[in-house]
DSSP file (Angstrom, degrees, kcal/mol; ACC not computed):
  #  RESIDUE AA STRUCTURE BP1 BP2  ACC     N-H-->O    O-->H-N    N-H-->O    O-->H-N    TCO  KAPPA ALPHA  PHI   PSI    X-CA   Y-CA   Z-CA
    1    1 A X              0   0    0      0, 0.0    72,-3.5     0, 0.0     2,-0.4   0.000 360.0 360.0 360.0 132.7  250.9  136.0   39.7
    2    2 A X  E     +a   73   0A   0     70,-0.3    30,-2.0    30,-0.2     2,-0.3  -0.801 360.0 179.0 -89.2 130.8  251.2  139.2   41.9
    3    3 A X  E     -aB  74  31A   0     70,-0.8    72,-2.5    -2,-0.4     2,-0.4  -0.984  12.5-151.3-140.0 143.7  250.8  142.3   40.5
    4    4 A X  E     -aB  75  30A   0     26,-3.1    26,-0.7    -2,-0.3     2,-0.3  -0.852   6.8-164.3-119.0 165.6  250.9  145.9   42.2
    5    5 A X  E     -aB  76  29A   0     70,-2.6    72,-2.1    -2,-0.4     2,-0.4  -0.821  15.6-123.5-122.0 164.3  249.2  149.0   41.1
    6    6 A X  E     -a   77   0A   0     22,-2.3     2,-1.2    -2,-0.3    22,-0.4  -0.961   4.8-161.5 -92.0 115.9  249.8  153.1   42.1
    7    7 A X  E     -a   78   0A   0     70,-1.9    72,-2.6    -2,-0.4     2,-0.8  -0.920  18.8-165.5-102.2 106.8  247.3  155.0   43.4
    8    8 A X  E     -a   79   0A   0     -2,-1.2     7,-1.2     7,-0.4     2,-0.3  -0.766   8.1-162.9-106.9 114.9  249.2  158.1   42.5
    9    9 A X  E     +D   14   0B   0     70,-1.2    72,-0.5    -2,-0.8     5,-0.2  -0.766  23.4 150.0 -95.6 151.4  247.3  161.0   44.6
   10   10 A X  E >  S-D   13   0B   0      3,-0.9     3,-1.3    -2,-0.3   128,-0.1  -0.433  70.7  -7.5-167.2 109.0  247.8  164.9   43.7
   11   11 A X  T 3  S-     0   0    0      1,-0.4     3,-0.1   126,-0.1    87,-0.1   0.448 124.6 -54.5 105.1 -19.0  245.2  167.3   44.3
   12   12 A X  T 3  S+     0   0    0      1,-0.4    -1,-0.4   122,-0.3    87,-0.3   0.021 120.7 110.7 109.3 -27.7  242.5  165.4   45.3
   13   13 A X  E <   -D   10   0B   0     -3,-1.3    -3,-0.9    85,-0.1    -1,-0.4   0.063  58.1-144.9 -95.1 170.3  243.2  163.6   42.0
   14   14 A X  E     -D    9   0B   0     81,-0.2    83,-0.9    -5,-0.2     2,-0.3  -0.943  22.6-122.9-154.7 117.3  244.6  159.9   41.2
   15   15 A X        +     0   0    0     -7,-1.2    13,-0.5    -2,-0.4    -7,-0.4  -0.472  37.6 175.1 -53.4 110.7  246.9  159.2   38.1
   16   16 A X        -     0   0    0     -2,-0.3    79,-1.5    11,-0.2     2,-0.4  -0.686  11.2-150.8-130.4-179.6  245.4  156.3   35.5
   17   17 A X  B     -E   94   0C   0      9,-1.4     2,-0.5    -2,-0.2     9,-0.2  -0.990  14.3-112.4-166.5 141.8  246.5  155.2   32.6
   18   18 A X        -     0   0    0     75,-2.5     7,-0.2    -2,-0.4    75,-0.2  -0.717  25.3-136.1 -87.4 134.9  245.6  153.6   29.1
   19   19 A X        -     0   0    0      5,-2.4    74,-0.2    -2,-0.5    72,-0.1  -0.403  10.5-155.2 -86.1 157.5  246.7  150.1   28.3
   20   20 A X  S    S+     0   0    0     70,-0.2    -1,-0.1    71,-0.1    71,-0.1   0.540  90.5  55.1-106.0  -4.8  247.9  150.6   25.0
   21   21 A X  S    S+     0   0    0      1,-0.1    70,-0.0     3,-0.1    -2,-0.0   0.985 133.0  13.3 -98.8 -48.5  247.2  146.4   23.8
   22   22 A X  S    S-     0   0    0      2,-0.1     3,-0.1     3,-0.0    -2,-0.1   0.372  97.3-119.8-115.4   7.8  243.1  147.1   25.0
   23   23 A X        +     0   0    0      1,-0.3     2,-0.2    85,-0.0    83,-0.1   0.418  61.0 154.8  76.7  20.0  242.5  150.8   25.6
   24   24 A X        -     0   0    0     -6,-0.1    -5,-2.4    81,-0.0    -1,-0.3  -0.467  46.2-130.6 -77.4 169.1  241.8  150.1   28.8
   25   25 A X        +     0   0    0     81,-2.0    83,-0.3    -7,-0.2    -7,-0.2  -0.600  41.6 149.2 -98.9 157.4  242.0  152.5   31.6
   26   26 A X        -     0   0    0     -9,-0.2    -9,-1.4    81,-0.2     2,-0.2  -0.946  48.4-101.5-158.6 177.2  244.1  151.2   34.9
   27   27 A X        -     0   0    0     -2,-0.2   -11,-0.2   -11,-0.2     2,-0.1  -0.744  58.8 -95.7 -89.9 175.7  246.3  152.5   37.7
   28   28 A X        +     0   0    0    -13,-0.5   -22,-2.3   -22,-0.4     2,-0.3  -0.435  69.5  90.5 -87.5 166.1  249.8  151.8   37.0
   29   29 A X  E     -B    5   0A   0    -24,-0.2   -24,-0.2    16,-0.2     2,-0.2  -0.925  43.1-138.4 150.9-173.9  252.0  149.1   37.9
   30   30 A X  E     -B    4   0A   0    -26,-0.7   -26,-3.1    -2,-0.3     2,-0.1  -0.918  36.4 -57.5-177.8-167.6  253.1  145.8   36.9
   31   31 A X  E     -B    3   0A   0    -28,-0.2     2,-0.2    -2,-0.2   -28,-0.2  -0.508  52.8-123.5 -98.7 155.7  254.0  142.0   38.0
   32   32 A X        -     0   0    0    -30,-2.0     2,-0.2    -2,-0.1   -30,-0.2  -0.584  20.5-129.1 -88.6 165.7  256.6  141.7   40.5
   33   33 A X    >   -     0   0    0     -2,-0.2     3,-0.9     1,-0.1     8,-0.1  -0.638  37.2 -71.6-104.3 169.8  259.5  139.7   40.0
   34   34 A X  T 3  S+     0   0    0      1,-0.2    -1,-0.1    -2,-0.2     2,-0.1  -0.194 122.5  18.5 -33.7 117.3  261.3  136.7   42.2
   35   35 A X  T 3  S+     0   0    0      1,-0.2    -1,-0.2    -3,-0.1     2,-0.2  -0.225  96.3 129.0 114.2 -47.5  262.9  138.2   45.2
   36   36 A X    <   -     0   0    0     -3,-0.9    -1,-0.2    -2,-0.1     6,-0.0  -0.302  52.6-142.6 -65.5 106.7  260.9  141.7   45.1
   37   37 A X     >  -     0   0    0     -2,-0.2     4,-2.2     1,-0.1     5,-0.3  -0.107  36.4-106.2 -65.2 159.8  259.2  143.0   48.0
   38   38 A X  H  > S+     0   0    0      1,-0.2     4,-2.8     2,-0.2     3,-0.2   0.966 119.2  44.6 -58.0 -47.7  255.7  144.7   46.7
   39   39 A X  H  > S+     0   0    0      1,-0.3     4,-1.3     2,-0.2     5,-0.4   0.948 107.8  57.0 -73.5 -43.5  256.8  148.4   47.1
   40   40 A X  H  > S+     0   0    0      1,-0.3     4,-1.0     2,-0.2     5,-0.3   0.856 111.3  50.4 -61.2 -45.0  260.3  147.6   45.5
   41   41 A X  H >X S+     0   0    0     -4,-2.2     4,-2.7     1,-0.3     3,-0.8   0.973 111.0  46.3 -63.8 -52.5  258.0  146.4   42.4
   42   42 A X  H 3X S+     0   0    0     -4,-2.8     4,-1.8    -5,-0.3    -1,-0.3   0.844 105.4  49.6 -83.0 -15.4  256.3  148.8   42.3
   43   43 A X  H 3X S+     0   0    0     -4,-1.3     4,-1.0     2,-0.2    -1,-0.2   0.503 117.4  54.4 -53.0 -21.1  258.7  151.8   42.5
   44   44 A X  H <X S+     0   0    0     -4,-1.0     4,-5.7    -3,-0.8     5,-0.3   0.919 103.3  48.4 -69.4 -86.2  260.3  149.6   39.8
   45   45 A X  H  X S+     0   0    0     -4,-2.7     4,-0.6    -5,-0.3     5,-0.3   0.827 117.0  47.3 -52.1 -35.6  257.2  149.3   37.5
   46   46 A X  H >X S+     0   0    0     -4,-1.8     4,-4.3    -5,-0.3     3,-2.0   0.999 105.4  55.6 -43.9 -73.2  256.8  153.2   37.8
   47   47 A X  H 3X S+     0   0    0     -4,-1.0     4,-3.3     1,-0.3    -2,-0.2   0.900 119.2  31.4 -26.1 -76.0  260.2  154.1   37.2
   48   48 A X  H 3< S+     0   0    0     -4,-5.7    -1,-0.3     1,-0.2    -2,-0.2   0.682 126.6  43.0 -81.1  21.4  260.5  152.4   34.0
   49   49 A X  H << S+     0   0    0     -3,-2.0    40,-2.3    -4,-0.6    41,-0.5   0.792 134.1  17.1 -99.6 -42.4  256.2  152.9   32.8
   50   50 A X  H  < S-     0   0    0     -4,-4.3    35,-0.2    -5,-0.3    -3,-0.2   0.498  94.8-126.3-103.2   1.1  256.0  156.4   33.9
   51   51 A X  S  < S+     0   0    0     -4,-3.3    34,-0.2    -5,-0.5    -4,-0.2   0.758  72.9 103.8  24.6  61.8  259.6  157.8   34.3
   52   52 A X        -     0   0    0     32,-0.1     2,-0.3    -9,-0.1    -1,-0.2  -0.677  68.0-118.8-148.3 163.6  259.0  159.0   37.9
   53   53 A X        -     0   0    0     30,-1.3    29,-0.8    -2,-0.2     2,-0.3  -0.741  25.4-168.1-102.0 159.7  259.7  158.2   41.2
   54   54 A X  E     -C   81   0A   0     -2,-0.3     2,-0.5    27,-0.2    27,-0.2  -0.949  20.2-134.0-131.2 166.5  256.9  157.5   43.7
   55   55 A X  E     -C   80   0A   0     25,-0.8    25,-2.7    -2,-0.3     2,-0.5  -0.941  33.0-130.8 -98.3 144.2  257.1  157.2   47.7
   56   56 A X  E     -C   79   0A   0     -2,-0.5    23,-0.2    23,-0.2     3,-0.1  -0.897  31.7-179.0-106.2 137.1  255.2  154.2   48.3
   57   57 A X  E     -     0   0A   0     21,-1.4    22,-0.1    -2,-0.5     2,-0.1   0.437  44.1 -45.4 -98.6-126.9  252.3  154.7   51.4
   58   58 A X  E     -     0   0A   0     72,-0.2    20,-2.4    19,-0.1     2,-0.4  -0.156  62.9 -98.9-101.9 178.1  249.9  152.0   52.7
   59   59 A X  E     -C   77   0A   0     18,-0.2    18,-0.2     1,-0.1    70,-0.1  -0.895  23.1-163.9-120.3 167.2  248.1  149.8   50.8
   60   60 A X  E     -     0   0A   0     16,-2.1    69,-0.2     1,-0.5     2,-0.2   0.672  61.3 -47.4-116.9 -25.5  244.7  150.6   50.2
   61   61 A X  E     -C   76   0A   0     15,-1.1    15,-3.6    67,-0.1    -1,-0.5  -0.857  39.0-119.7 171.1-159.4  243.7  147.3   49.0
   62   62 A X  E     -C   75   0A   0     13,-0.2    13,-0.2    -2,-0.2   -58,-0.0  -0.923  15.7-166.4-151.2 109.3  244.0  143.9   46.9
   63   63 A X        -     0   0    0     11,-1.7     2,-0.3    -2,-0.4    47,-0.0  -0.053  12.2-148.6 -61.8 171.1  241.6  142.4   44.4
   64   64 A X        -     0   0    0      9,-0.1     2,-0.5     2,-0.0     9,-0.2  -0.924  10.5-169.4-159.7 143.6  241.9  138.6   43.1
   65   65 A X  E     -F   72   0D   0      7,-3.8     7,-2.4    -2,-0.3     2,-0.6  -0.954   8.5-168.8-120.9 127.7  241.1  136.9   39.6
   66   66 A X  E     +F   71   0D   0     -2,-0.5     2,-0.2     5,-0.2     5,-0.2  -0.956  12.5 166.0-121.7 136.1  241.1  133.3   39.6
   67   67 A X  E >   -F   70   0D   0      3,-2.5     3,-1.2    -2,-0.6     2,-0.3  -0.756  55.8 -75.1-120.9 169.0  240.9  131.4   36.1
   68   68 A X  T 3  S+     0   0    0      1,-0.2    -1,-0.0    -2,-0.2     0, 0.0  -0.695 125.8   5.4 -76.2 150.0  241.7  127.7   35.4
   69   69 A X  T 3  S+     0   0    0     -2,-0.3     2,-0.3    -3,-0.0    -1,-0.2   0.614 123.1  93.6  44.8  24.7  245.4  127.7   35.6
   70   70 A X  E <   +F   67   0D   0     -3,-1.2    -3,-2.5     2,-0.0     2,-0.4  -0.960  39.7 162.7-144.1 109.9  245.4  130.9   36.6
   71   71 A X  E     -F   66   0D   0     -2,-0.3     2,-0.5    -5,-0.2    -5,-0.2  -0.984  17.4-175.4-137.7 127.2  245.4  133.4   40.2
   72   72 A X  E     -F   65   0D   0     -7,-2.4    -7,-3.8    -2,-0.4   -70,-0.3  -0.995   7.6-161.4 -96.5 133.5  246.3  136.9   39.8
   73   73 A X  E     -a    2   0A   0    -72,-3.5   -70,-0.8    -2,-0.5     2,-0.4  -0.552   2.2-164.6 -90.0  58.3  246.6  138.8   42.7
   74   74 A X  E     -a    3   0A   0     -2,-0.3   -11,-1.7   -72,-0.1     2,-0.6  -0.328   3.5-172.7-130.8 107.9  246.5  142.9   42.5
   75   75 A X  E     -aC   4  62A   0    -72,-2.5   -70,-2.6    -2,-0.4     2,-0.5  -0.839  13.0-150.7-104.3 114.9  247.7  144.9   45.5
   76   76 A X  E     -aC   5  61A   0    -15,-3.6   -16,-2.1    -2,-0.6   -15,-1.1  -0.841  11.8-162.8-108.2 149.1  247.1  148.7   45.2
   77   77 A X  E     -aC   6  59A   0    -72,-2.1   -70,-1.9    -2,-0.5     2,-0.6  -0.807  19.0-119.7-103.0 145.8  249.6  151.2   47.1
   78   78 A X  E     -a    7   0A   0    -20,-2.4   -21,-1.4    -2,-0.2   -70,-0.2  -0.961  39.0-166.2 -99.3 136.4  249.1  154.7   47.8
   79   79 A X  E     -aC   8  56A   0    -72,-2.6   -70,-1.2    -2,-0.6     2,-0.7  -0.532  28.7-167.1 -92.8 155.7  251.4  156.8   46.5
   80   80 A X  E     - C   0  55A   0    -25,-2.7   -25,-0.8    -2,-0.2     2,-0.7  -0.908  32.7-120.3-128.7 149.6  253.1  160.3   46.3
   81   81 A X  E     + C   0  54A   0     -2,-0.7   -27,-0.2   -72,-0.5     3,-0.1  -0.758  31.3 171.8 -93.8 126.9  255.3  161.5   43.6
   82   82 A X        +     0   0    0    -29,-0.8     2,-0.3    -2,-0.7    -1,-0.1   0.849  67.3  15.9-113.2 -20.0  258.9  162.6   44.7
   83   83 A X  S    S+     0   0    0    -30,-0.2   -30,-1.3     0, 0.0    -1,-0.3  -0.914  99.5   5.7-119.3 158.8  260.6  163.1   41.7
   84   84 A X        -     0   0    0     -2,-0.3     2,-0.2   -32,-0.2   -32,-0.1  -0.172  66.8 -80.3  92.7 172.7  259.6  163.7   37.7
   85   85 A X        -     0   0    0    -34,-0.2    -1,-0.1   -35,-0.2     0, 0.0  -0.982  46.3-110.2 -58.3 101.0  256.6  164.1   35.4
   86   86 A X        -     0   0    0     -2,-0.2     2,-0.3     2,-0.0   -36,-0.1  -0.014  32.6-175.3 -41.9 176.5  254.6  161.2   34.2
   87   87 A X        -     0   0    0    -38,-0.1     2,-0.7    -3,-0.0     6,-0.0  -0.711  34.2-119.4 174.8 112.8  255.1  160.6   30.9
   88   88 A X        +     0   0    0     -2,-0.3   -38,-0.1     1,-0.2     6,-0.1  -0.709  49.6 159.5-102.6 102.5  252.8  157.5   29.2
   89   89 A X  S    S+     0   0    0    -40,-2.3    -1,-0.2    -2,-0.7   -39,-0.1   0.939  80.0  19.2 -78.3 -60.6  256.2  155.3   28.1
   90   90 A X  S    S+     0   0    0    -41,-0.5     2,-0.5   -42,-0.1   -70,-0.2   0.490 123.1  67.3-145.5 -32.8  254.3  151.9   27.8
   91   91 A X  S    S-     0   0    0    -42,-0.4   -72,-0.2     1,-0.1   -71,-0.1  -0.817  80.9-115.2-129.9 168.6  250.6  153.3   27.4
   92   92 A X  S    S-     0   0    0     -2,-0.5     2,-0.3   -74,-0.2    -1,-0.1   0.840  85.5 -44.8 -37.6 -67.4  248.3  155.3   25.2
   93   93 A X        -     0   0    0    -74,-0.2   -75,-2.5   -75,-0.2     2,-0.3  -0.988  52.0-114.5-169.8-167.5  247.9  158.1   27.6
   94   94 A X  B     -E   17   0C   0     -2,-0.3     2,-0.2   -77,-0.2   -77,-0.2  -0.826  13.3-160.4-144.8 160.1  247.4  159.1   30.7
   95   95 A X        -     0   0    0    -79,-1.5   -81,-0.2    -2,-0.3   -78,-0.1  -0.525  18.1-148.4-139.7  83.2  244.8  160.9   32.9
   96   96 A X        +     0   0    0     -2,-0.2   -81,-0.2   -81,-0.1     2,-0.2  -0.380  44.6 177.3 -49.5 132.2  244.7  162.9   36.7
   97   97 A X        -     0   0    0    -83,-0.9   -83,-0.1   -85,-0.0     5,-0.1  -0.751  37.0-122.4-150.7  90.7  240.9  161.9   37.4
   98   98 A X        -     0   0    0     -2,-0.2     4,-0.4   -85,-0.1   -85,-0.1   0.434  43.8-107.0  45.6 136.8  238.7  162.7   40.6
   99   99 A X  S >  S+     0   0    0    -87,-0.3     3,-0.6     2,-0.1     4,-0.4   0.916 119.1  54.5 -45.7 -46.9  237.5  159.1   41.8
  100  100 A X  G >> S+     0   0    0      1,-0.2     3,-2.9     2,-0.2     4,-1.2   0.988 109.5  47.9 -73.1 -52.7  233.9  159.5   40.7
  101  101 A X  G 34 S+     0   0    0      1,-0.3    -1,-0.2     2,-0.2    -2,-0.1   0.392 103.5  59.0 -84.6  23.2  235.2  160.3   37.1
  102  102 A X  G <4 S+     0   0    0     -3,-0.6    -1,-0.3    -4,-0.4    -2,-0.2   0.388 104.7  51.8 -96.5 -20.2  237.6  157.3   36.9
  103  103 A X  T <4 S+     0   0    0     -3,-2.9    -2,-0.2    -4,-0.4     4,-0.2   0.896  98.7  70.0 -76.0 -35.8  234.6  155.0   37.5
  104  104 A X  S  < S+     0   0    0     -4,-1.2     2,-0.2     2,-0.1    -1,-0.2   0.722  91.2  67.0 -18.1 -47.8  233.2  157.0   34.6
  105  105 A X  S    S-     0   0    0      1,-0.1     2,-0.3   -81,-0.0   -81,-0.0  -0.677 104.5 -89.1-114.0 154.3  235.7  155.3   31.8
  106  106 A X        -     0   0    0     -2,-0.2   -81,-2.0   -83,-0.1     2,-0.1  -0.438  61.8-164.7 -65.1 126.6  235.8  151.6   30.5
  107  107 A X        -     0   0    0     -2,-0.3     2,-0.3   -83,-0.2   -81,-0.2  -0.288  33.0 -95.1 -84.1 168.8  238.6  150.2   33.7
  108  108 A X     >  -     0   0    0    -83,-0.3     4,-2.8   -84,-0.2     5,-0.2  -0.562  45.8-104.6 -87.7 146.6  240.3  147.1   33.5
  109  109 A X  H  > S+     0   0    0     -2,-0.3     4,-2.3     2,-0.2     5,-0.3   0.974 125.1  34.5 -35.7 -54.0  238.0  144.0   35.7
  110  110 A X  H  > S+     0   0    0      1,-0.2     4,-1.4     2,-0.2    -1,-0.2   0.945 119.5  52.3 -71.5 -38.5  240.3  143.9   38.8
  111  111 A X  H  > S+     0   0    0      1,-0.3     4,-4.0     2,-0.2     5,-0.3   0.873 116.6  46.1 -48.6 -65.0  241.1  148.2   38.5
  112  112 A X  H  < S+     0   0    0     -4,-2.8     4,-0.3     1,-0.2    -1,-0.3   0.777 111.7  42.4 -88.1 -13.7  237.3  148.6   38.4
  113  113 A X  H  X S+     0   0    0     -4,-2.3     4,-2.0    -5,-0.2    -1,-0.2   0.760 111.9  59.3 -96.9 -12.4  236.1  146.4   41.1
  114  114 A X  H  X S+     0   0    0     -4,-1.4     4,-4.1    -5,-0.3     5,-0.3   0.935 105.3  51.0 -44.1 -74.1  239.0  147.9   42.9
  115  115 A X  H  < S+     0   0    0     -4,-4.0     5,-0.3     2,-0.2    -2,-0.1   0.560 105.6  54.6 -51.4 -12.3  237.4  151.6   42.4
  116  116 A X  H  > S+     0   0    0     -4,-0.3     4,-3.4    -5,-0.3     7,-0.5   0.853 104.2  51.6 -93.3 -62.6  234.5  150.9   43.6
  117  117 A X  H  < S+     0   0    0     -4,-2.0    -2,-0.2    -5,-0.2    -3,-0.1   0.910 117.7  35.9 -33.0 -65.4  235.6  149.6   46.6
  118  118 A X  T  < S+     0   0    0     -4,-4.1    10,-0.2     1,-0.2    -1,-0.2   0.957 139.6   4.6 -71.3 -50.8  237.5  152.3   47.5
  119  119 A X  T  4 S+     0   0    0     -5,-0.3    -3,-0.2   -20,-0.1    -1,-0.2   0.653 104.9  70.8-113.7  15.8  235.6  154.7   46.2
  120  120 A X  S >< S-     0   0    0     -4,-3.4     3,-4.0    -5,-0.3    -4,-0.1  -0.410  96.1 -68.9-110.1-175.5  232.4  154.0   44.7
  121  121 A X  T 3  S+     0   0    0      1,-0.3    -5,-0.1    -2,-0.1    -4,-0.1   0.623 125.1  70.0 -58.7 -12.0  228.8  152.9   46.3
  122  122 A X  T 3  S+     0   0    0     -7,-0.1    -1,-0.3    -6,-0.1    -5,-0.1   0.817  71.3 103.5 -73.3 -22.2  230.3  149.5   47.1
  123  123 A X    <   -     0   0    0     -3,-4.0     2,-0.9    -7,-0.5     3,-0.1  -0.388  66.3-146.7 -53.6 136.8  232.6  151.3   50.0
  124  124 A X        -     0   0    0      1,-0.2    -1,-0.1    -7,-0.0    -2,-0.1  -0.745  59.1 -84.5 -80.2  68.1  230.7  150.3   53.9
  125  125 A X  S    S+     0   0    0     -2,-0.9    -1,-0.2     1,-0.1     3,-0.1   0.298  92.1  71.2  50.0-162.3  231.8  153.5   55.2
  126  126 A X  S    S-     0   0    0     -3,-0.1     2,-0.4     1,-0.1    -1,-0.1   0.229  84.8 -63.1  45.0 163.2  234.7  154.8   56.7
  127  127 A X        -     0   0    0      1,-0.0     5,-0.2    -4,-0.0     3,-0.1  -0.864  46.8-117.0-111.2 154.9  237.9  155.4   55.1
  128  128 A X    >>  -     0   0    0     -2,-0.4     3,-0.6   -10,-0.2     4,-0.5   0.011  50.3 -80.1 -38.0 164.0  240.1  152.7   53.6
  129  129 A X  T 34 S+     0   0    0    -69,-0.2    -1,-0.1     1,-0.2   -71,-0.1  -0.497 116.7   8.5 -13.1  98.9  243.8  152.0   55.3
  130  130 A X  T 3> S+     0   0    0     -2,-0.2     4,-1.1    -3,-0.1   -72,-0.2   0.201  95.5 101.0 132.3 -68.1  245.8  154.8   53.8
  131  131 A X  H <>  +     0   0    0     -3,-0.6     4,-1.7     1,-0.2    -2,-0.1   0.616  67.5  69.5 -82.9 -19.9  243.6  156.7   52.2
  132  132 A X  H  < S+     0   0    0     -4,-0.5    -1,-0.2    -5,-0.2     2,-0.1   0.803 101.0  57.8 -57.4 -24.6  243.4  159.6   55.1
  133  133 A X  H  4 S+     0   0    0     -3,-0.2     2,-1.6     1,-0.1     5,-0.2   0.759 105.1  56.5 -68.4 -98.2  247.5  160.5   53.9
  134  134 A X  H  < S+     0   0    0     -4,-1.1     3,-0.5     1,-0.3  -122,-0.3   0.214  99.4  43.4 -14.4 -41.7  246.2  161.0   50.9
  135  135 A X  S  < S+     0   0    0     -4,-1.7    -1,-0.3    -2,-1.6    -2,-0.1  -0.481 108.4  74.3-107.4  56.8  243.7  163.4   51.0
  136  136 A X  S    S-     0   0    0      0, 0.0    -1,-0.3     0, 0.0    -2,-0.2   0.240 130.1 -62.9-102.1  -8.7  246.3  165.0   53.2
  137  137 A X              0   0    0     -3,-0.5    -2,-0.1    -4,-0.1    -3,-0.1  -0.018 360.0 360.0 126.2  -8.7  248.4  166.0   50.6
  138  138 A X              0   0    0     -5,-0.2   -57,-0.3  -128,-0.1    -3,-0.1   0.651 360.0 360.0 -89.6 360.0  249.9  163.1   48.6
């Protein structure tokens, strides 16, 4: 299964969100369907989770969970918002968060080992793919 997330940047800040079935925190997104290129999924999965538009930037990177009978794949994008307000349709609620204080709150597995990479003590220096738009203004 392929799944993509948003790295929704404003502010220095990044947009997360509360699952509403385990209260966990994640960025948002969802699985793509047959035929759907990643950004198209995920402009997709915004639209109808957040009721916004996003531009979708570079991707920043992609986690993987393997289970018996089971590979998920989870490709985060960075994003800008071009139209809307979020608005938490599908989860509990939602939260503009600093990097360090998004490691801070219980994450989803793939979401938190994600954050770390990109921005917690696991990063090897530099910055990720991407992430130089970002803290440019998106």
């Amino acid at each position: 299964m392929e799944v993509t997330c948003a790295a929704i940047f404003s502010g220095g800040r990044v947009l997360w969100a509360r699952r509403a079935d385990s209260g966990l925190w994640e960025l948002p997104g969802g699985k793509r369907e047959p035929g759907e290129s990643l950004p198209e999924c995920l402009r997709r999965e915004i639209a109808e989770e957040l009721g916004v538009a996003v531009e979708v930037g570079g991707l920043l990177g992609v986690e993987e969970e393997r289970r018996p009978g089971r590979r998920l794949r989870l490709y985060c994008f960075s994003c800008r918002l071009v139209d809307g307000t979020p608005r938490a349709r599908e989860h509990r609620e939602l939260a503009w968060l600093s990097p360090p204080m998004a490691l801070e709150l219980p994450l989803s597995p793939l979401d938190r080992r994600l954050a770390r990479r990109l921005w917690g003590s696991e990063r090897q220096g530099g910055v990720p793919a991407g992430l130089d738009k970002a803290r440019q203004g998106w």
